[in-house]
Structures are given as C-alpha cells and as structure tokens.
C-alpha positions as CSV (number, residue, x, y, z in Angstrom):
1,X,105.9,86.1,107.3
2,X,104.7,85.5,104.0
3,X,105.4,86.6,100.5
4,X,103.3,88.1,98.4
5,X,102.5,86.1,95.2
6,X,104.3,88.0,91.8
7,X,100.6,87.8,90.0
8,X,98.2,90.1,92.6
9,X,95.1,91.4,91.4
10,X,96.7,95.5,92.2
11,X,100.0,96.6,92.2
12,X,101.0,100.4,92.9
13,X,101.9,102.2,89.5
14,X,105.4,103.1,90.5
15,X,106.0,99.5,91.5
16,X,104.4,98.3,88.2
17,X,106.9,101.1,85.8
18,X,110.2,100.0,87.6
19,X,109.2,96.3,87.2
20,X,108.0,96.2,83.5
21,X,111.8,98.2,83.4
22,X,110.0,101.9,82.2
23,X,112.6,103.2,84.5
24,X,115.5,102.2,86.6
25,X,114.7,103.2,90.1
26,X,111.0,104.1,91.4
27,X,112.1,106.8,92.8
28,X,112.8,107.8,88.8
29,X,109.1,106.1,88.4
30,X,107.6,108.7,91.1
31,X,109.2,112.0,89.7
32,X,107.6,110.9,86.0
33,X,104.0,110.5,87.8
34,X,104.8,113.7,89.8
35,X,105.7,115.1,86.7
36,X,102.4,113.8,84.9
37,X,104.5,111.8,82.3
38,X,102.3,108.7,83.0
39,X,98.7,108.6,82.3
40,X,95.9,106.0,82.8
41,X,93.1,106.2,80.7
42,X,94.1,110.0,79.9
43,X,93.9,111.2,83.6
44,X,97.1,112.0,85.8
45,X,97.5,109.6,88.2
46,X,98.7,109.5,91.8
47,X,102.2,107.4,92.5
48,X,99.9,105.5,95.3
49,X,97.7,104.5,92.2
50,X,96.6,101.0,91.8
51,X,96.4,99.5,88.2
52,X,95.4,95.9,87.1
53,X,95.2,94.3,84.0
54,X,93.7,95.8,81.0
55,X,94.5,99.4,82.3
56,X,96.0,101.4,79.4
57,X,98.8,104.1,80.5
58,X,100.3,106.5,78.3
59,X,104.2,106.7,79.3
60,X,106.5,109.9,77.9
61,X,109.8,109.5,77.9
62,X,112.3,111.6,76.7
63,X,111.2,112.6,73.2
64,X,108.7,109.4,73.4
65,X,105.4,109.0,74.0
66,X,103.8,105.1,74.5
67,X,100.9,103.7,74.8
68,X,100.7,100.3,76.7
69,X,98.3,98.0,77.9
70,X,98.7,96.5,81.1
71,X,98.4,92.6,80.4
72,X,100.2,91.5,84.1
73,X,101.3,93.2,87.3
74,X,104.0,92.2,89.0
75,X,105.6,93.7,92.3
76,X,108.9,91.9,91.4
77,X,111.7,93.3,89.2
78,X,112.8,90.5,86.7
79,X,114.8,89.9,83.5
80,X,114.1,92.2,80.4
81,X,112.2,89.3,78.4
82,X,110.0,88.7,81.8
83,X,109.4,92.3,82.2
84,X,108.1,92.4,78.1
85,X,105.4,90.3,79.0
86,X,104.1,92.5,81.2
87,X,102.5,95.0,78.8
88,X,101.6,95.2,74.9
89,X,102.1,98.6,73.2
90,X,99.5,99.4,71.0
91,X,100.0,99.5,67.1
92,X,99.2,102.8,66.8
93,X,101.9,103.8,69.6
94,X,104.4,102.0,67.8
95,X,103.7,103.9,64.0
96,X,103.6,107.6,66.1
97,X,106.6,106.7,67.7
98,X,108.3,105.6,64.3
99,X,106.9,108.7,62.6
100,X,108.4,111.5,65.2
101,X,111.6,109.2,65.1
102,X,111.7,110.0,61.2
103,X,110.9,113.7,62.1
104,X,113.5,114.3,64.2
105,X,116.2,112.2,61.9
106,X,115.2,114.2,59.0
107,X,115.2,117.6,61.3
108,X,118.6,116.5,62.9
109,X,120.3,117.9,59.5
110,X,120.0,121.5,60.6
111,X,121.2,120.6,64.1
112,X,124.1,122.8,65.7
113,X,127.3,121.3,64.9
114,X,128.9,119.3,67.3
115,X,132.7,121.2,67.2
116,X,133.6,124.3,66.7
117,X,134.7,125.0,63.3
118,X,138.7,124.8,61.7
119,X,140.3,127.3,60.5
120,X,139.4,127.0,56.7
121,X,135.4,126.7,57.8
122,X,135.8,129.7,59.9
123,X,137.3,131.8,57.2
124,X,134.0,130.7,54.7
125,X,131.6,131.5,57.5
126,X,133.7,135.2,57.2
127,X,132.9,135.2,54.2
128,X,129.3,134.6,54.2
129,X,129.0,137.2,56.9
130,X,130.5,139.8,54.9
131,X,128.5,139.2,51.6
132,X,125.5,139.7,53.8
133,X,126.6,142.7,56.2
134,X,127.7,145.0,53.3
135,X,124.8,147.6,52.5
C-alpha cells in the first residue's frame, strides 16, 4: 500500500480546511460547508468538493469573514507555521476584517454588563426609572 504524496494536484475541501487548521475536526469543516460558511469563487460548495491551487474561498467564521487563496493542498494535518503556507489571505480580507474588528470594539461600549449591578448602582438605576416614569 502506498501513501499518497502531501502535494496532489486535488484535495477534498473539508480535508483542505482542517489541514490549513480553519477548523479543528472536519467534521467541524463539513457542518461550515453544510452550513454555506465556505465559498469558492462565490458559489456554495459541496464538502465532496475538490479544490487546487489558485482556487479562492471565502471562509466565515464567527464574526469573520476571509478571503484566501489556495497557494497548496495538502491532505496532511501539520504544524501551525506549515499549515500558513498553505493559503495567502487577500489584502483586502485583511483591512474588512480590521475594520468590523474596530466596529464591534467601538460598539462593545453599549454591551450588556457582564454582572448584575451592587447595591449603590441599583439604587441610581431606581432613580433614573422614577425621573422618567412620573407623568
């Protein structure tokens, strides 16, 4: 029986997210395809899908959205730097995903609080309730 060689022309897409280290398992890999969180060339794809080099996939995750071209395919899961060399995200991926980033930080000051409030903030927020319920 012989191995497969880690540089093949095709490699399943599934395959191709958990080695480049997109997600942990490809079982993860397959829901996101399922789910039509990974794109090629702007088209869903299938999770049987074949990509080579060159192919450009648009990967959400979370609240992030990247664009990647496929420079290598590999069937193997290696090391983080290894994996790296296996795409290039475009320049234009990297400022919209630095420019939502800043959104949401800036947005993140009118989140909900993260406790419940003491005793001397829940008499204030009495307060501000009553200036604003009296007729």
């Amino acid at each position: 029986m012989t191995d497969k060689p880690d540089n093949t022309d095709k490699v399943r897409i599934d395959k191709w997210l958990w080695a480049a280290r997109f997600f942990k398992t490809r079982t993860l890999a397959k829901t996101a395809i399922e789910g039509g969180k990974v794109q090629l060339a702007g088209q869903r794809v299938k999770v049987s899908r074949e990509i080579t080099a060159g192919d450009v996939l648009r990967i959400r995750q979370g609240w992030d959205e990247r664009d990647v071209v496929v420079k290598a395919v590999s069937e193997q899961r290696r090391g983080a730097p290894i994996a790296q060399t296996l795409y290039e995200e475009t320049v234009e991926s990297i400022a919209r995903r630095e420019r939502a980033a800043e959104a949401r930080k800036a947005a993140g000051a009118m989140a909900r609080p993260t406790q419940r409030p003491g005793k001397h903030e829940r008499k204030a927020l009495e307060r501000l309730r009553k200036q604003f319920d009296t007729p």
